[in-house]
C-alpha positions as CSV (number, residue, x, y, z in Angstrom):
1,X,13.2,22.0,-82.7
2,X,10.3,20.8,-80.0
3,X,7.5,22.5,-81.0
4,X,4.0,22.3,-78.9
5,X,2.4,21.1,-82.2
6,X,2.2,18.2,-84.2
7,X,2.2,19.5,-88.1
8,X,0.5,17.5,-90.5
9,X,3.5,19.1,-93.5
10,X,6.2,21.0,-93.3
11,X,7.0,23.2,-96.3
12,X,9.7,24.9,-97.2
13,X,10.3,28.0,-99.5
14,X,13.6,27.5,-101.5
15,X,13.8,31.2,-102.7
16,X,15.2,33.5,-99.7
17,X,12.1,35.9,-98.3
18,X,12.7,39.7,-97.1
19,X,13.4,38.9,-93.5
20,X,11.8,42.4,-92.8
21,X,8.7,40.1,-93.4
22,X,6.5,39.2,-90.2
23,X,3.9,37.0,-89.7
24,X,1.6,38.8,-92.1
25,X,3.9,38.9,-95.3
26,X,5.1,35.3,-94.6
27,X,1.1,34.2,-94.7
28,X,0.8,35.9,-97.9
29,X,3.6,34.5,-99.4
30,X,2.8,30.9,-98.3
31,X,-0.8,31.7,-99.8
32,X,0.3,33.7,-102.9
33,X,3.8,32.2,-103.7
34,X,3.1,28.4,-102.1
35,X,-0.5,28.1,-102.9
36,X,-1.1,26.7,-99.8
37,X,-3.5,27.7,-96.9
38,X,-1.5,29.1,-93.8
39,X,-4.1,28.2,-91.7
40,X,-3.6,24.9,-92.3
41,X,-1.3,23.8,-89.0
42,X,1.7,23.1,-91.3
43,X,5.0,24.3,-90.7
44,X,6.0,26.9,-93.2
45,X,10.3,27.5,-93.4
46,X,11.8,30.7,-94.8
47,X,15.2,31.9,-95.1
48,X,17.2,34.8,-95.7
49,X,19.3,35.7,-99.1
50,X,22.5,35.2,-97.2
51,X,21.1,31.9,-95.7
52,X,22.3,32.7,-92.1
53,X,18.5,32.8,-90.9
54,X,15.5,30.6,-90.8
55,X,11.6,31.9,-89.8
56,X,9.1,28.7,-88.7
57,X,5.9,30.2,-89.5
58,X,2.6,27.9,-88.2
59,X,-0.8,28.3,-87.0
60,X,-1.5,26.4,-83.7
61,X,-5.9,26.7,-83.6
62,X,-4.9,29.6,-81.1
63,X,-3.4,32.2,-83.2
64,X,0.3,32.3,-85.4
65,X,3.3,31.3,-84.0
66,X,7.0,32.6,-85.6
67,X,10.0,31.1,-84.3
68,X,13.4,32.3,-85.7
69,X,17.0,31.2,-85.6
70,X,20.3,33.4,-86.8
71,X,23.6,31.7,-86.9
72,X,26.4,33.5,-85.9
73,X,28.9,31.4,-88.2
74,X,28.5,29.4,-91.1
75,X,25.2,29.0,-93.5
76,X,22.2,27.0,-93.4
77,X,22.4,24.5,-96.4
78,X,19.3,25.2,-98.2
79,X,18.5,22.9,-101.1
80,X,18.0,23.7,-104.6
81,X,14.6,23.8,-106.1
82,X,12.8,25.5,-108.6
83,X,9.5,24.3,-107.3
84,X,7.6,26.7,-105.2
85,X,7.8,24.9,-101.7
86,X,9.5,21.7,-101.0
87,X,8.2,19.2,-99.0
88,X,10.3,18.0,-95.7
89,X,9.8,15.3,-93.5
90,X,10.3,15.9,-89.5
91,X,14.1,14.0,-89.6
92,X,14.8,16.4,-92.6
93,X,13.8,19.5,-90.7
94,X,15.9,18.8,-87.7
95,X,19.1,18.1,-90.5
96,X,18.7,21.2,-91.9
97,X,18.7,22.7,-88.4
98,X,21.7,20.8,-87.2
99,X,23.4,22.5,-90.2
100,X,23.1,19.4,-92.4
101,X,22.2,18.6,-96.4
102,X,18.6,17.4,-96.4
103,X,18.8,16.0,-99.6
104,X,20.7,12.7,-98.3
105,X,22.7,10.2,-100.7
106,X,21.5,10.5,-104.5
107,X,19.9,7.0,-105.5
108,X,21.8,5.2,-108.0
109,X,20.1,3.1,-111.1
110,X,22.0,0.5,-112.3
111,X,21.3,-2.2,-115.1
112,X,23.8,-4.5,-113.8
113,X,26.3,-5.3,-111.4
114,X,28.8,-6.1,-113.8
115,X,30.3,-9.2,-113.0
């Protein structure tokens, strides 16, 4: 996604949001639900409850900005969280827009190698 901004964080909402939402009940979610301020240049990411939508909500100094994407097949794989907003790095965004996992390979802990 080429953007004309630079955001400091992106932050995503793992719950699914009403996509009848617009800019003004995505800012109060992001303030309310994320405790974060939407004025803040971030990149805010939304979804719907059957996951074939995304909603980029940021604020750009100028005014709001709200770019959307529906796929016509297949789902977007949104990760699992209980947190209120989860925390993505720029490579991670563009993963989850290419229709990958952003969670990546799980690290392993081991005490030895067993020889």
């Amino acid at each position: 996604m080429r953007m004309f901004v630079e955001p400091p964080d992106i932050y995503l909402c793992p719950m699914p949001v009403d996509f009848r939402k617009a800019i003004n009940g995505l800012s109060m979610i992001v303030e309310q639900q994320l405790d974060v301020s939407v004025l803040s240049g971030a990149l805010f990411v939304f979804t719907n409850k059957a996951r074939n939508k995304i909603k980029v909500l940021y604020w750009d100094s100028t005014g709001f900005a709200l770019w959307h994407k529906r796929l016509e097949k297949d789902m977007f794989k949104w990760p699992k969280s209980s947190a209120a907003s989860v925390m993505l790095n720029e490579q991670q965004l563009q993963s989850l827009l290419g229709g990958f996992a952003i969670e990546g390979h799980k690290p392993l802990f081991y005490t030895s190698v067993g020889l």
